[in-house]
C-alpha positions as CSV (number, residue, x, y, z in Angstrom):
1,X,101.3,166.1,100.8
2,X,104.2,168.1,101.4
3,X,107.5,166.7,102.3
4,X,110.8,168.5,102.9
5,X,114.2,167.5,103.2
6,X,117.0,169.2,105.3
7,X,120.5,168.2,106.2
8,X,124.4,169.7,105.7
9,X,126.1,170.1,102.3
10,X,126.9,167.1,100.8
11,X,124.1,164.7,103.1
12,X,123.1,163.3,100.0
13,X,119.4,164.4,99.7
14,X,119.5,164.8,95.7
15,X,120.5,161.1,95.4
16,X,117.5,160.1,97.8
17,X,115.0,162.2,96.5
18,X,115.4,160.9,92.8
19,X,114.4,157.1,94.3
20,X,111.5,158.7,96.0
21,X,110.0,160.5,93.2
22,X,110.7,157.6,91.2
23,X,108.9,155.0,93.5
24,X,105.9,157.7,94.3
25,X,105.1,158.3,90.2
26,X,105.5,154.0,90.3
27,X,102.4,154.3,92.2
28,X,100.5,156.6,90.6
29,X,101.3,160.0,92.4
30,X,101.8,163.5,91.0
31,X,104.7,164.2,91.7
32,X,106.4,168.1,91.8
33,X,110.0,168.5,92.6
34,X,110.9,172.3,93.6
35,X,114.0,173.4,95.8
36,X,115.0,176.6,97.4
37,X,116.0,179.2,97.4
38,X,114.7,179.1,94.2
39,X,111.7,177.2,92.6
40,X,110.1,180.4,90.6
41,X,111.6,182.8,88.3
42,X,111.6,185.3,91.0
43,X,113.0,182.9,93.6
44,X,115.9,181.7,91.2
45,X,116.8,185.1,90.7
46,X,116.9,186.3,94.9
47,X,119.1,182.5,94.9
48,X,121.8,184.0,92.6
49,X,122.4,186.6,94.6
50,X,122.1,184.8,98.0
51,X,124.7,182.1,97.1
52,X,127.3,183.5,94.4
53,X,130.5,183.4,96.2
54,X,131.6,186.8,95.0
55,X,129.1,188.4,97.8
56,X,131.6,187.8,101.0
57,X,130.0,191.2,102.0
58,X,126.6,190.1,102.7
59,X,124.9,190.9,105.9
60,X,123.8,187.9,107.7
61,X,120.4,189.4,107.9
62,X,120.7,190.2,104.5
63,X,121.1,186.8,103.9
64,X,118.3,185.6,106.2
65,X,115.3,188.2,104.6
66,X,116.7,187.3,101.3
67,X,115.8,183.2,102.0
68,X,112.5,184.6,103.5
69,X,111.5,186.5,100.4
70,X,112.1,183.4,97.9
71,X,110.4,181.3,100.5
72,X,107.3,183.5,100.4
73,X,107.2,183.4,96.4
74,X,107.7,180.1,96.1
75,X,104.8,179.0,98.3
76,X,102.2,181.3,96.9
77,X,103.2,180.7,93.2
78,X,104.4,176.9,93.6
79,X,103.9,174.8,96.6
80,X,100.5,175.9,97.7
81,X,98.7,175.5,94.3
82,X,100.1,172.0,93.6
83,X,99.0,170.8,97.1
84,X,95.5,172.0,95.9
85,X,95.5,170.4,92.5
86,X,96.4,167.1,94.7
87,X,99.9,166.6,94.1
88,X,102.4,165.9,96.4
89,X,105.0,168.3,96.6
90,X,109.0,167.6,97.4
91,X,111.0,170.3,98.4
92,X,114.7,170.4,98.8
93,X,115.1,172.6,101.8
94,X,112.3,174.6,103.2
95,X,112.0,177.1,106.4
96,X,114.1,174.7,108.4
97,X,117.5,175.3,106.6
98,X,116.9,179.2,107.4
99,X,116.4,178.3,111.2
100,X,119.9,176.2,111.4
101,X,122.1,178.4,108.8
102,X,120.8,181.4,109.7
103,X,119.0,181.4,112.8
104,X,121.6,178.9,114.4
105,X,125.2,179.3,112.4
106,X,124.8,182.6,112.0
107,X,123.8,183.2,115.2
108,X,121.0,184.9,114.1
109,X,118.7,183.5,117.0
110,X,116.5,180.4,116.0
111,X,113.7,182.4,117.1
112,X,114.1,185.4,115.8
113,X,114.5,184.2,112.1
114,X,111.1,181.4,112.8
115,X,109.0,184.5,113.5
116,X,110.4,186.2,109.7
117,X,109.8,182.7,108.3
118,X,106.4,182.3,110.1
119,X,105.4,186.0,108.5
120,X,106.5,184.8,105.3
121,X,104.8,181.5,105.1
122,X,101.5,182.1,107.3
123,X,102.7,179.0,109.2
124,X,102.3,176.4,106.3
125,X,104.4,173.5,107.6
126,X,105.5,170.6,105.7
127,X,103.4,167.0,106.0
128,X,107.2,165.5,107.0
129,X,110.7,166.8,107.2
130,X,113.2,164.3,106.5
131,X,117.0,166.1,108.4
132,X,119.6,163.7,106.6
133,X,121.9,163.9,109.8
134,X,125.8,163.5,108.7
135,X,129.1,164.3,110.0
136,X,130.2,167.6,108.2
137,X,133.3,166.1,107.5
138,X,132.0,163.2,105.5
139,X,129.6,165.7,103.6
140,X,131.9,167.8,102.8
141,X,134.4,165.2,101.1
142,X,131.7,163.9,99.1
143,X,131.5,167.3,97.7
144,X,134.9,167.6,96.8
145,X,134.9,163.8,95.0
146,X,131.9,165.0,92.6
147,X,132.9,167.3,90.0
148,X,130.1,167.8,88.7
149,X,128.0,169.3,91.8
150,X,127.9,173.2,91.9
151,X,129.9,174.7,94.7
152,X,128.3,177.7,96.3
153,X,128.9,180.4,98.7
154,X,128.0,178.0,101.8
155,X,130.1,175.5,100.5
156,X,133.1,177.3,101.4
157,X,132.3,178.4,104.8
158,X,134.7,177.0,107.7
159,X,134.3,173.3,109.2
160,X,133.3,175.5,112.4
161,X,130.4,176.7,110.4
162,X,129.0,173.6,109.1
163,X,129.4,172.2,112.9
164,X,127.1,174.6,113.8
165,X,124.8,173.9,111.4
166,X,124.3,170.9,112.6
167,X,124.0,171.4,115.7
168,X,121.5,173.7,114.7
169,X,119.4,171.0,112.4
170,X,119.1,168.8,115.8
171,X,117.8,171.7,118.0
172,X,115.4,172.5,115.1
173,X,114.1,169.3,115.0
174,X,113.4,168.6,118.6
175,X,111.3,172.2,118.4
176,X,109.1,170.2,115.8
177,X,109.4,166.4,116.6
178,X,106.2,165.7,114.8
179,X,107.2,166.3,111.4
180,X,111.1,165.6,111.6
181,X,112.3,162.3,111.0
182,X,115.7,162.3,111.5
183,X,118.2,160.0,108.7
184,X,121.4,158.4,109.1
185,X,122.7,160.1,105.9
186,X,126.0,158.4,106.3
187,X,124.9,155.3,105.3
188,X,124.4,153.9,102.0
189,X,122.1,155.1,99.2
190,X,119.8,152.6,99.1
191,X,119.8,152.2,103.5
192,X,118.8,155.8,103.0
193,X,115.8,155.7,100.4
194,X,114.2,152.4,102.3
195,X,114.5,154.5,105.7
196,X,113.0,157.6,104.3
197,X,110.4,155.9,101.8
198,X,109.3,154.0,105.1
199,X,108.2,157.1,106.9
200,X,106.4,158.1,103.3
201,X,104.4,155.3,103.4
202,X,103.3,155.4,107.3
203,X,101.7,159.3,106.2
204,X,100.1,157.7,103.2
205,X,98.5,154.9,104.5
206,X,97.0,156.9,107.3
C-alpha cells in the first residue's frame, strides 16, 4: 500500500503520521517512512537547493522540474521497490503538493505541472491521499510556537501564498476524489489519527 499525506505548512502531518506508523508496525506491517522532496541521496540533495531560503531567485519552473526530478528518483529507487517487497509505504507529500504549490500558488497551471509529474512518475498514484485541510493562519502559528521545526523557503512566503495553496489542495482533490480523503487538521491530535487511521483500515480490510 501506498499512502500520502498533503496539506499547508504547519497542518500537523508529522504528529499524525508517527501514530499511524506506530499502530500499522502494532499489527504486524512493514512499515517505510520517506518524504519529499527528498527520500534518496539524490533527492535530499535537489531538496537543499529547492528549499534553502537564500534562493529568492528561483524560477518558479525551476522550482516545479526540480520537485519532478526528486519525485522521479525517489519512486524508482524507494517507493516502488518497497511496495514490491510488500511493505507499505508512507510518504510525506507526493505529486499533489507540486499540483497546489506549484501548479496552483504559483500559478503554474494545475495541468500543466500533472502532465511533468505524470512523465516523471508513469502515473503511479498513491493507494490514499490524506489533504490535512487547515486554515493557513492556524498552520502557520503552530510553526512559529515550535522551535524546534525547520523553517524553510515556503515557510516564509506571504499569507496570500499559503491561501492559494489551499485553495489549490481542494481543487486537487476534487480532480481525484477516489484517493483523497480530506482531514479536519485543526482539530486535535488524536481527533486526527482516529479520522485518518479509519480510512487506513477501510483499504485494508478490503
Amino acid at each position: 500500500m501506498f499512502i500520502t499525506f498533503e496539506g499547508g505548512e504547519g497542518s500537523g502531518k508529522t504528529t499524525a503520521i508517527k501514530r499511524i506508523i506506530a499502530e500499522l508496525e502494532s499489527r504486524g506491517y512493514e512499515v517505510i517512512l520517506t518524504r519529499e522532496p527528498g527520500g534518496t541521496p539524490i533527492g535530499e540533495q535537489i531538496r537543499n537547493v529547492i528549499l534553502d531560503k537564500a534562493n529568492t531567485a528561483m524560477d518558479p519552473r525551476t522550482e516545479a522540474l526540480l520537485y519532478a526530478a526528486s519525485r522521479r528518483q525517489h519512486l524508482v529507487e524507494k517507493i516502488l521497490p518497497a511496495i514490491k517487497e510488500g511493505k507499505v509505504v508512507l510518504c510525506d507529500r507526493y505529486l499533489d503538493s507540486s499540483l497546489a504549490y506549484q501548479g496552483g500558488a504559483r500559478n503554474l497551471g494545475i495541468e500543466e505541472i500533472l502532465n511533468v509529474n505524470l512523465y516523471a512518475t508513469e502515473g503511479f498514484e498513491p493507494d490514499i491521499t490524506f489533504l490535512f485541510d487547515i486554515e493557513p493562519e492556524l498552520g502557520l502559528a503552530r510553526i512559529a510556537a515550535n522551535a524546534g521545526r525547520e523553517v524553510n523557503r515556503l515557510d516564509v512566503e506571504k499569507l496570500e501564498f499559503h491561501h492559494k495553496v489551499r485553495e489549490s489542495f481542494h481543487k486537487v482533490a476534487a480532480m481525484f476524489p477516489k484517493r483523497f480523503r480530506i482531514i479536519d487538521a485543526s482539530k486535535g491530535p488524536d481527533e486526527v489519527f482516529n479520522a485518518a487511521f479509519q480510512e487506513i483500515e477501510k483499504v485494508l480490510n478490503k
